[in-house]
C-alpha positions in Angstrom: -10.6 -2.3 -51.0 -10.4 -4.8 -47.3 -13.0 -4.5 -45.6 -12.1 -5.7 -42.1 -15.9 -5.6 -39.9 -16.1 -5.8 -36.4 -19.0 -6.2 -33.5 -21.2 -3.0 -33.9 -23.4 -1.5 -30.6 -26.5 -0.7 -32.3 -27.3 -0.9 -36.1 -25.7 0.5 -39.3 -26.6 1.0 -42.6 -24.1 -1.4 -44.5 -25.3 0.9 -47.8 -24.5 4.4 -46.2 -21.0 3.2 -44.9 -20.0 2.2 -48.1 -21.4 5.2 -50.1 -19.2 7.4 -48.2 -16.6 5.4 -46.9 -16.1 3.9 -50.2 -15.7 7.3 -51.9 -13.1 8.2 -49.2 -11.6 4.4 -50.1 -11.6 5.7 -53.8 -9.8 9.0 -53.6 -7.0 7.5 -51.7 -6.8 4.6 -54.5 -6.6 7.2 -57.4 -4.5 9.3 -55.6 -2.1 6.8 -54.2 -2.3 3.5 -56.6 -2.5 1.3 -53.3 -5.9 -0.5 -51.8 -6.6 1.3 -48.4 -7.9 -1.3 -46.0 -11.3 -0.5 -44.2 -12.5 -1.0 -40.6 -15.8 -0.6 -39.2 -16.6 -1.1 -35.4 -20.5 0.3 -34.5 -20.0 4.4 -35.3 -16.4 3.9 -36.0 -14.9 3.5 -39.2 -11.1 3.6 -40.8 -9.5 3.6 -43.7 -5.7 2.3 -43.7 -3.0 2.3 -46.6 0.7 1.6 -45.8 3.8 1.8 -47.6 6.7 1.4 -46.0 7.3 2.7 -42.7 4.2 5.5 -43.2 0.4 4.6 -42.6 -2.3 7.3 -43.5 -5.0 6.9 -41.4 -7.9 8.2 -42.4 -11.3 8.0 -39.1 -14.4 8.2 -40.0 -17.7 8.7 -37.8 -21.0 8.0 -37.5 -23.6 10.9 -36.1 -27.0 11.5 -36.8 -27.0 8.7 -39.5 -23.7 10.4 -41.3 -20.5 9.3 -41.3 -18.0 12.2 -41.9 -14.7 12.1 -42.0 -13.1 13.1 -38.2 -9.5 13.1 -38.9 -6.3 12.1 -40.9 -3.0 10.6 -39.7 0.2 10.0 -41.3 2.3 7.9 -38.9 6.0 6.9 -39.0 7.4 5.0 -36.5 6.1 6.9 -33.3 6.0 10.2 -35.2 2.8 11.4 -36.3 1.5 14.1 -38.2 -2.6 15.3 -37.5 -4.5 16.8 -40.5 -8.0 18.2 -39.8 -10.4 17.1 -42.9 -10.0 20.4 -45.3 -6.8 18.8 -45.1 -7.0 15.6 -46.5 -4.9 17.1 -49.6 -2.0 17.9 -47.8 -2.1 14.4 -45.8 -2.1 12.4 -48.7 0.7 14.9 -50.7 2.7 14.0 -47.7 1.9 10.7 -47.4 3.1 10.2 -51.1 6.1 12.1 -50.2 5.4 15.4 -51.8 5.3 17.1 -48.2 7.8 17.2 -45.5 5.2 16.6 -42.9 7.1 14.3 -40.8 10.4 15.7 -41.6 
């Protein structure tokens, strides 16, 4: 896992981001076999993996002291599909090719 850290507004909790974000960072490892990439800037955080043409996005933020997962994107060239989180499932299927999402 990348960890790619930019200039934050206010404090975070280094420990927090990486309990969730790092179990986010995990999923898409097992379920993918690549190393997602991971942004933080103040209360936003992403997770990127690539193959290809297709990026899964996953964005992350922070409220209350929680991060939560926000949304999903899979992008291919200037299409993209949005997945809400119950959907992260179906984003990754399609992002390993098992979906027709941007078809």
């Amino acid at each position: 896992m990348t960890f790619v850290s930019q200039p934050q507004a206010g404090p975070v909790d280094p420990v927090r981001v990486s309990q969730v974000i790092a179990s986010y960072a995990a999923y898409l490892h097992a379920s993918t076999h690549l190393a997602p990439e991971t942004t933080v800037a103040g209360d936003h955080a992403q997770l990127n993996i690539s193959v290809g043409d297709k990026t899964l996005v996953l964005t992350f933020h922070l409220r209350s002291r929680e991060w939560s997962l926000r949304s999903a994107e899979l992008r291919r060239g200037q299409e993209i599909a949005t997945f809400t989180r119950g959907e992260l499932a179906e984003a990754v299927a399609a992002f390993c090719g098992h979906e027709p999402a941007l078809d």
